[in-house]
RODO-2510 file (C-alpha; in nm, 4 decimals, decimal comma):
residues 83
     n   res          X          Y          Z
     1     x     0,0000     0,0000     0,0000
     2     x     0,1092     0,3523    -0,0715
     3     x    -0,0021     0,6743     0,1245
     4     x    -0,1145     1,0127     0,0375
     5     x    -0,0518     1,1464     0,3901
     6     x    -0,0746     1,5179     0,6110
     7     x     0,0961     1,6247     0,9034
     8     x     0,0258     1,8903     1,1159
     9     x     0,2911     2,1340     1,2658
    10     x     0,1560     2,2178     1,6269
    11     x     0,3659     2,5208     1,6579
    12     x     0,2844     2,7071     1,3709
    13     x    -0,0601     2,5697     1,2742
    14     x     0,0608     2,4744     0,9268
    15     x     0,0213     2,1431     0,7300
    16     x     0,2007     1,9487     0,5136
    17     x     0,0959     1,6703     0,2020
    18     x     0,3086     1,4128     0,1128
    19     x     0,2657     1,0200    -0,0570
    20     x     0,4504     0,7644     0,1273
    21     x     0,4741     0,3763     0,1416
    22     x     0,5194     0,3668     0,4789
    23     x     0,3825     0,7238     0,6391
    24     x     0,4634     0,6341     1,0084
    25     x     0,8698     0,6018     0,8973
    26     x     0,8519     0,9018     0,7348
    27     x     0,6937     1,1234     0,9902
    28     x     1,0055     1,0196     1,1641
    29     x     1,2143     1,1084     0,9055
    30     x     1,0147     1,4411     0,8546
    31     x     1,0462     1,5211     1,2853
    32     x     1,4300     1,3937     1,2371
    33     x     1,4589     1,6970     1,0142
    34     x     1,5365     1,4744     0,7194
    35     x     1,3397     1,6711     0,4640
    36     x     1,4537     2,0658     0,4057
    37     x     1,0365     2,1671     0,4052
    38     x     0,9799     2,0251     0,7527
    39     x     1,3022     2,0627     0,9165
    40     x     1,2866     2,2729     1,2574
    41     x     0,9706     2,1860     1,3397
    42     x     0,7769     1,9026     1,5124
    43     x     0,4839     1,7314     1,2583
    44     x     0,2040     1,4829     1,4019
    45     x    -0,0186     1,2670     1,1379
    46     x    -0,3622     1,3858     1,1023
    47     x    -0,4871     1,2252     0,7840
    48     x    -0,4108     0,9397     0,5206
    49     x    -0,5440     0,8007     0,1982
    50     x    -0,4314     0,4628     0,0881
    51     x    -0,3530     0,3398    -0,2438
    52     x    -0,2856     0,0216    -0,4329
    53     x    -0,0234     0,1215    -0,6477
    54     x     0,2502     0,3796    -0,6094
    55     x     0,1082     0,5794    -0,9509
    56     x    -0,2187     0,6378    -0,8035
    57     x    -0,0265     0,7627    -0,4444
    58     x     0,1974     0,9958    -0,6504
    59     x    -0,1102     1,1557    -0,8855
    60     x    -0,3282     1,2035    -0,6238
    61     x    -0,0724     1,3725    -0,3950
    62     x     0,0176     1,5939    -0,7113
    63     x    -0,3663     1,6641    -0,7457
    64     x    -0,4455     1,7961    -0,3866
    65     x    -0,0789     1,9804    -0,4323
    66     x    -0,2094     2,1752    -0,7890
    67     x    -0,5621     2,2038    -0,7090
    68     x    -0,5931     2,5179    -0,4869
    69     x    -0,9963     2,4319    -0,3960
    70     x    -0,9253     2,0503    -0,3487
    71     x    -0,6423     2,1560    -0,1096
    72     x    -0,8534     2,4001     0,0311
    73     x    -1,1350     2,1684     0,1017
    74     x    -0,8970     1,8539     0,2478
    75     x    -0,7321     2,1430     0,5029
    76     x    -1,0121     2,2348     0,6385
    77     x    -1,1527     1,8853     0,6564
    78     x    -0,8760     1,8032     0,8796
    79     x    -0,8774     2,1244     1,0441
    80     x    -1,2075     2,0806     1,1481
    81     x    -1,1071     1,7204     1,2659
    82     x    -0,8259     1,8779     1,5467
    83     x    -1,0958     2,0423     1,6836
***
């Protein structure tokens, strides 16, 4: 299985969407300041979409990246869900 995943940065309030095969590794990876967009801060999984097949993973994550109202709609949806 492959992951389209968010994590939320407690200190800041901001997000971040990423694809992963395994998402719980790489919020380590992303709190071990192993990726120069997360690094300094500490990130917590809020939300995940699984996938069959890498491909799938990989366009969707692109989608919710491009699309400024799908985004839009998915943050607040998880938003909502930290309340």
């Amino acid at each position: 299985m492959y992951y389209v995943y968010v994590l939320w940065g407690e200190q800041k309030g901001e997000y971040y969407l990423g694809y992963s095969k395994d998402p719980w590794v790489r919020l380590v990876e992303h709190n071990a300041g192993e990726n120069k967009s997360t690094k300094g801060r500490i990130w917590r999984l809020v939300y995940l979409e699984g996938y069959i097949s890498e491909e799938y993973a990989r366009k969707r994550e692109a989608v919710l990246k491009r699309n400024r109202r799908m985004n839009k709609f998915l943050m607040e949806r998880v938003k909502k869900s930290l309340e």
